[in-house]
C-alpha positions in Angstrom: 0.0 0.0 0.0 1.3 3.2 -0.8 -0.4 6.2 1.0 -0.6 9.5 -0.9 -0.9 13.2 0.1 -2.4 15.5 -2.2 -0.4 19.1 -3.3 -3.0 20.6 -5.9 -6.4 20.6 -5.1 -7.6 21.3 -9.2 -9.2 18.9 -11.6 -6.2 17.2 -12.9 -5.9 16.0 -9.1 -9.9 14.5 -9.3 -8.7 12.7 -12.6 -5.7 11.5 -10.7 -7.9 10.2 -8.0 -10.3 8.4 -10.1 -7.4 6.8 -11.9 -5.3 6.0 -9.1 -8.8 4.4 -7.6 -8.2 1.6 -10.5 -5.0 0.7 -9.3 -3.9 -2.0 -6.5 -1.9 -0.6 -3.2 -3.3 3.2 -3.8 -4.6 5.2 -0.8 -5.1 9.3 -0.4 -4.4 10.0 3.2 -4.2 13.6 3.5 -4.8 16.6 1.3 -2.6 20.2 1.3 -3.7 23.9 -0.1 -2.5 26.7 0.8 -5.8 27.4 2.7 -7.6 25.3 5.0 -10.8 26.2 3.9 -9.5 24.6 0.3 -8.0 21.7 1.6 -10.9 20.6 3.8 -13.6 20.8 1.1 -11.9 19.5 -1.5 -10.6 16.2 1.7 -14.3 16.0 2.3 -15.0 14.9 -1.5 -13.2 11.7 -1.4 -13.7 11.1 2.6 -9.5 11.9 3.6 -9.1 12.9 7.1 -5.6 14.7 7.5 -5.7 18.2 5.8 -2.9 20.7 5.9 -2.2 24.2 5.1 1.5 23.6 6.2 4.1 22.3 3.6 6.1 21.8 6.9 3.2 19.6 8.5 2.6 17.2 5.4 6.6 16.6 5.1 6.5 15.4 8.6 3.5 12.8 8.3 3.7 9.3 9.5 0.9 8.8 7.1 1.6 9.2 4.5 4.4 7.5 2.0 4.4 8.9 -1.6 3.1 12.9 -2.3 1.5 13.7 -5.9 2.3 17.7 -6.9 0.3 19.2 -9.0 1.0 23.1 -7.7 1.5 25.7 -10.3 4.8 25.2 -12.4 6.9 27.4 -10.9 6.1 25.5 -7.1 7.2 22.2 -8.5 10.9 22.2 -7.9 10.9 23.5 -4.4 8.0 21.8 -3.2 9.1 18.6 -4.7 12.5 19.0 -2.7 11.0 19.7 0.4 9.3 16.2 0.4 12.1 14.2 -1.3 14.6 15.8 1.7 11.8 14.5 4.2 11.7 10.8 2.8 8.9 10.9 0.8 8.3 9.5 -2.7 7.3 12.0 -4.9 4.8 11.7 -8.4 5.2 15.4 -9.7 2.8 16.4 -12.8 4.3 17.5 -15.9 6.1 19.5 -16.9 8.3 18.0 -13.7 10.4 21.6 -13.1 10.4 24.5 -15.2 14.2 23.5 -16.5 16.5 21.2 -17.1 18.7 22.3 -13.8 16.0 21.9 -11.5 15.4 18.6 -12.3 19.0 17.3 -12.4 18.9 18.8 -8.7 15.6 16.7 -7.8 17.1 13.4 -8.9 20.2 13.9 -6.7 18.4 14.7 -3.8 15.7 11.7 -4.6 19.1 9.2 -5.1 20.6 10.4 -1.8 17.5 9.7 0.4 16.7 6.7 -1.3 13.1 7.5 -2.7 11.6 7.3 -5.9 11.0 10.4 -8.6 9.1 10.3 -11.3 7.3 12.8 -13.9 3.6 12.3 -14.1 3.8 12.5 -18.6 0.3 10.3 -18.4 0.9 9.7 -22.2 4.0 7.9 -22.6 2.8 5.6 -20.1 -0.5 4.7 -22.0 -0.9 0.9 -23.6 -1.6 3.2 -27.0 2.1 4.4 -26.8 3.2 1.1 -26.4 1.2 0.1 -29.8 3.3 2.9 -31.3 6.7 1.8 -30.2 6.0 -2.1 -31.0 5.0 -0.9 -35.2 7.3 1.8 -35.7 9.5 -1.1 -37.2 6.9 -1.5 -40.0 7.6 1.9 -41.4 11.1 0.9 -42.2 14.1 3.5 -41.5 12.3 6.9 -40.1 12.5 9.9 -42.0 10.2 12.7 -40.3 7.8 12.9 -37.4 5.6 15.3 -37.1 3.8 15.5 -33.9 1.0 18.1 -32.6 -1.4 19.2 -30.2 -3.7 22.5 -30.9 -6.2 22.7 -27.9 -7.9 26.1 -28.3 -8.4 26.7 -24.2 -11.5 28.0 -22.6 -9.2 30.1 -20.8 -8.1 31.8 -24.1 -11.7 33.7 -24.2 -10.8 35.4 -20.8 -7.6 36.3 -21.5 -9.1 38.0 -24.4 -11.4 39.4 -22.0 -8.3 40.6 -19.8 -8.6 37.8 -16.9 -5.5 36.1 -16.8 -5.7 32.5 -15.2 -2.1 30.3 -14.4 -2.2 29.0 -17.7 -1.2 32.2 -19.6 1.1 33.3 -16.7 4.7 33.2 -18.1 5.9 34.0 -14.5 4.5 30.9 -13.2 6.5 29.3 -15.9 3.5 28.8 -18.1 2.6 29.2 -21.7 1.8 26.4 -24.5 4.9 24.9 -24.4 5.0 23.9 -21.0 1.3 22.9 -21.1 0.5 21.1 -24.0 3.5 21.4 -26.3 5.6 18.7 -23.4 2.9 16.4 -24.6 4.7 16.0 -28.1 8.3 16.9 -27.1 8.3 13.5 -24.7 6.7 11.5 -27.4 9.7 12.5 -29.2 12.4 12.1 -26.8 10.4 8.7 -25.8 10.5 7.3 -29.5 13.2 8.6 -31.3 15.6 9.9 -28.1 17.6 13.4 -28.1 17.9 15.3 -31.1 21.0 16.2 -32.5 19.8 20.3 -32.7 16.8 22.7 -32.3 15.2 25.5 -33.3 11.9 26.7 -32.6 9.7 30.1 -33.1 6.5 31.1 -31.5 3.5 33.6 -31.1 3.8 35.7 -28.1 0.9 37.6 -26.5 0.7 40.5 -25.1 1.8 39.9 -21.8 4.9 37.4 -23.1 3.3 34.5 -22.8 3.8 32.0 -26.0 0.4 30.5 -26.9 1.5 28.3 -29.9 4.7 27.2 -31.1 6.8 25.3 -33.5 9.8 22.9 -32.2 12.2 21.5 -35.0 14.3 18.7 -34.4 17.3 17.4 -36.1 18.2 13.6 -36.0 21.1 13.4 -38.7 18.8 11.4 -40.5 15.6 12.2 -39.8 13.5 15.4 -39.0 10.9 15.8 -36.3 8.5 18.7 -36.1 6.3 20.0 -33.0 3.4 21.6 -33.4 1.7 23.1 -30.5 -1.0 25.7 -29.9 -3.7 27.0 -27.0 -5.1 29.5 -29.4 -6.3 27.2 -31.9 -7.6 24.3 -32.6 -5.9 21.4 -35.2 -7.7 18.1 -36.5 -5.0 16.7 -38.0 -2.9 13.7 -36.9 0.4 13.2 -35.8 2.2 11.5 -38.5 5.4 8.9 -38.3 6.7 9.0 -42.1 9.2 6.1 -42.6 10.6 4.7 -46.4 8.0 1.6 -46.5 4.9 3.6 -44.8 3.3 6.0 -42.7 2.2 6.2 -39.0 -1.2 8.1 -37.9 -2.0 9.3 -34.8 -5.4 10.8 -33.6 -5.0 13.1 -30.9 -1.5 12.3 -30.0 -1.8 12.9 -26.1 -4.2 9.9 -25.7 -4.7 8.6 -29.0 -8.3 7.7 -30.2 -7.2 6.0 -33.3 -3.3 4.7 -34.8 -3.2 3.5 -38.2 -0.2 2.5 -40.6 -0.6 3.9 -44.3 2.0 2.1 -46.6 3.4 2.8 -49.8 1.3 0.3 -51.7 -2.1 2.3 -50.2 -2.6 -0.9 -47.7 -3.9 0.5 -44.4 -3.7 -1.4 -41.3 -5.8 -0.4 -38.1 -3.6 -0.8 -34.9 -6.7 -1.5 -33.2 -6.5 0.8 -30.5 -9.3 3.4 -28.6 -8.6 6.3 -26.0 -8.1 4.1 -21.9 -10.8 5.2 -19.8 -9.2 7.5 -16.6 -6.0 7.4 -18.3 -4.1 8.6 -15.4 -4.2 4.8 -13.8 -1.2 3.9 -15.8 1.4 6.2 -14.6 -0.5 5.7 -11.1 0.2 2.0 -11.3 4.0 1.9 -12.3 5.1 5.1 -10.1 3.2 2.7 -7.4 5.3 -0.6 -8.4 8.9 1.3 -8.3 8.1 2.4 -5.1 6.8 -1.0 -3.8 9.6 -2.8 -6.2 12.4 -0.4 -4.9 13.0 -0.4 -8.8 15.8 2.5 -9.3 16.9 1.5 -12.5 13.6 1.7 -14.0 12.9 5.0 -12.6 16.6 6.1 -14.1 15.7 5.7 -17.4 12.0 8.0 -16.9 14.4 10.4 -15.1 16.6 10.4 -18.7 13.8 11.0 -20.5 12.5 13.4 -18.4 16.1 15.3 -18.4 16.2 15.1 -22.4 12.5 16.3 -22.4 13.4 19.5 -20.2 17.2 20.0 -22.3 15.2 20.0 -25.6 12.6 22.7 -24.2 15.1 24.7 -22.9 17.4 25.4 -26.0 13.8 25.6 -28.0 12.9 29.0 -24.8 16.4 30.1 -26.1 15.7 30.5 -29.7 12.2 31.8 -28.8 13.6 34.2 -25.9 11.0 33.0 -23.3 12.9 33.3 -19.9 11.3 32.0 -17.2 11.7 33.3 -12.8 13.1 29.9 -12.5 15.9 29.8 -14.7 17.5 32.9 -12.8 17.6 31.3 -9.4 
């Protein structure tokens, strides 16, 4: 059994709930906002007892075993610390830190108190993404990748309306890139590993904020592309173009539909539909590293994690998007 508190009282933490819910050895044992007014109504929902408006007090738990963060982007490092440093696991939503430093701090404080780390990506942990991987040899040698995610957000009619929410905050370290554009840039690293360069561009808004973007990758021998928006919307699917075929996928984040195209106009259905509360599957492995004591596993998500955060970094460099975080 693995008992949870709770940092983030929003609805990616309900869907976290409901997912973890599906999965063996999971337990919510106390909730943390920064009010107690917050923490106790949202506690009351799911029936959890131990409520804090101390970061101090929910280090210092008996109770609890594992914390999941899902804080603002700029609270993640810090916070994430705090609990690592106290003996607790940590489960931190994406994207894990606001840079590539922060992160690389996190995993040596995790490996010198003995406790597990691990970014909450949902997607690359999804039985969909493993239908990817196991086909990609069926395209023959890779060529180009293009990968995107347009979500026009409801929040984009207030900030039109001049109500800013956290999404399109850049000094909370947010913006499309870190929201929705991470989505595609650790399918990338996840598929094909670390480019070889970058360059990207993007559309800023009036208070600095980028609200779409475009990330392009160079592999030697292939090209990737990342295409990534909270301004508008895109049907189109990701595509995986190798010499004998092509890969389509619906909705990349948690693909509805994955098909192969091939040269000779034969189509083959992978066979795949979105997982219900999709959140289970990172819920159930970060569970079985801790229970396992599996380091090595948790290594490689941390490499991934750490290419992930490299790539988006030189990509804020060409775009000029400097973040609180990086100056610390």
């Amino acid at each position: 059994m693995v008992r949870f508190g709770i940092i983030g009282t929003n609805f990616i933490t309900d869907r976290f709930i409901a997912g973890g819910k599906l999965c063996e050895g999971f337990a919510v044992r106390a909730v943390y906002s920064r009010t107690m007014e917050k923490a106790r109504k949202f506690a009351a929902k799911y029936g959890v007892e131990q409520v804090y408006d101390r970061l101090e007090d929910l280090a210092e738990s008996r109770e609890i075993d594992a914390v999941y963060i899902a804080s603002p982007n700029y609270c993640h490092a810090d916070q994430a610390a705090q609990m690592l440093r106290a003996g607790k696991h940590v489960l931190v939503e994406k994207p894990a830190t606001a840079n590539a430093r922060e992160w690389e701090e996190l995993c040596r404080i995790a490996r010198e108190n003995n406790v597990i780390l691990l970014e909450a990506m949902r997607s690359v942990f999804l039985p969909e993404y493993t239908a990817i991987r196991e086909n990609l040899h069926k395209l023959g040698t890779i060529r180009r990748a293009t990968l995107s995610y347009c979500q026009y957000s409801s929040r984009y009619d207030k900030f039109k309306n001049g109500i800013i929410e956290n999404a399109f905050r850049p000094e909370l370290c947010n913006g499309s890139m870190m929201d929705i554009g991470v989505y595609c840039i650790n399918a990338l690293i996840d598929l094909f590993g670390a480019p070889k360069a970058v360059d990207g561009n993007c559309l800023k808004m009036h208070n600095g904020v980028d609200g779409a973007g475009t990330i392009t990758a160079n592999y030697g021998d292939m090209q990737a592309e990342v295409l990534y928006s909270k301004i508008t919307n895109s049907f189109n699917a990701s595509e995986i173009q190798g010499e004998k075929g092509c890969m389509l996928i619906q909705e990349l984040p948690n693909p509805t539909h994955i098909e192969i195209v091939y040269n000779t106009r034969e189509r083959e259905d992978l066979g795949i539909s979105a997982s219900e509360q999709n959140m289970q599957f990172e819920v159930r492995e970060f569970i079985r590293l801790v229970e396992e004591k599996d380091h090595e596993a948790e290594a490689a998500y941390a490499a991934r994690t750490l290419a992930a955060l490299e790539l988006m970094d030189a990509a804020r460099a060409k775009m000029e998007i400097v973040f609180p975080n990086d100056q610390k």
